[in-house]
C-alpha positions as CSV (number, residue, x, y, z in Angstrom):
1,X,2.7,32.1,32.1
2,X,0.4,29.6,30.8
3,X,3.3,27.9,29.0
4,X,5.3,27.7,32.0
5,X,2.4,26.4,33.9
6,X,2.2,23.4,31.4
7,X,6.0,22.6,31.7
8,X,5.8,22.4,35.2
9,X,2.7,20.3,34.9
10,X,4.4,17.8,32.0
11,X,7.4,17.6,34.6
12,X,5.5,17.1,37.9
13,X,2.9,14.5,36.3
14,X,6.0,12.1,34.4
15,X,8.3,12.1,37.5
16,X,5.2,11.1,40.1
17,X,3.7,8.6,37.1
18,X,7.0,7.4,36.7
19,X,7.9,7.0,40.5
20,X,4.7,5.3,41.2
21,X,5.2,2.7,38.4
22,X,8.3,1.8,39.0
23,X,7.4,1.7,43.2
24,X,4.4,-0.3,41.3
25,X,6.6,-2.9,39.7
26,X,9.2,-3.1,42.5
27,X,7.0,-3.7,45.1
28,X,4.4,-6.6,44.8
29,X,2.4,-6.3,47.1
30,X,-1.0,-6.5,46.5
31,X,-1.9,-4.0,49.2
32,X,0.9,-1.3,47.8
33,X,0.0,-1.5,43.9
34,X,-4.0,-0.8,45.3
35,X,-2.9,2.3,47.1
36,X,-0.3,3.4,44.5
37,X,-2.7,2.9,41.9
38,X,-5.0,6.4,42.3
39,X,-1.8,8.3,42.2
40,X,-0.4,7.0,39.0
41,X,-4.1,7.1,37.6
42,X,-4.7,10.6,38.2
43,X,-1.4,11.5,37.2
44,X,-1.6,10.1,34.3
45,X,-5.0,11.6,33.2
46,X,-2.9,14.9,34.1
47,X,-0.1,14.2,32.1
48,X,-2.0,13.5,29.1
49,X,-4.1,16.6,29.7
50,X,-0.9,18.9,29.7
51,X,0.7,16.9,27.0
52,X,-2.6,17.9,24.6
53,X,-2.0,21.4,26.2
54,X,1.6,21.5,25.1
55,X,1.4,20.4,21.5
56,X,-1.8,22.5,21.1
57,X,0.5,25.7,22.2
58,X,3.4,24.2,19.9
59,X,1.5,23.4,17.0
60,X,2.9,25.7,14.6
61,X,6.7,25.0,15.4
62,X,5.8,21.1,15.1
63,X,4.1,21.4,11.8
64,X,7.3,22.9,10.3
């Protein structure tokens, strides 16, 4: 279960950081990248919290 929930958290977290950037880079508006840019933070703190969680529970089959 906990496994799964980190998948779905990896997934969630790279589609909406990667969404946001690229809305971020497409669209220069000043106004945009200042709203945008809570979403993409937070989602990036999350991503890198489930990525630590995922290679913490895949430790053993990365060290071989």
């Amino acid at each position: 279960m906990y496994r799964k929930f980190v998948a779905i958290t990896m997934f969630v977290s790279f589609v909406a950081m990667s969404t946001s950037g690229l809305l971020m880079f497409f669209i220069a508006r000043p106004s945009f990248t200042l709203q945008m840019h809570p979403v993409h933070k937070l989602f990036g703190v999350l991503l890198v919290i489930a990525a630590v969680a995922h290679i913490g529970l895949n430790f053993r089959g990365l060290k071989t």
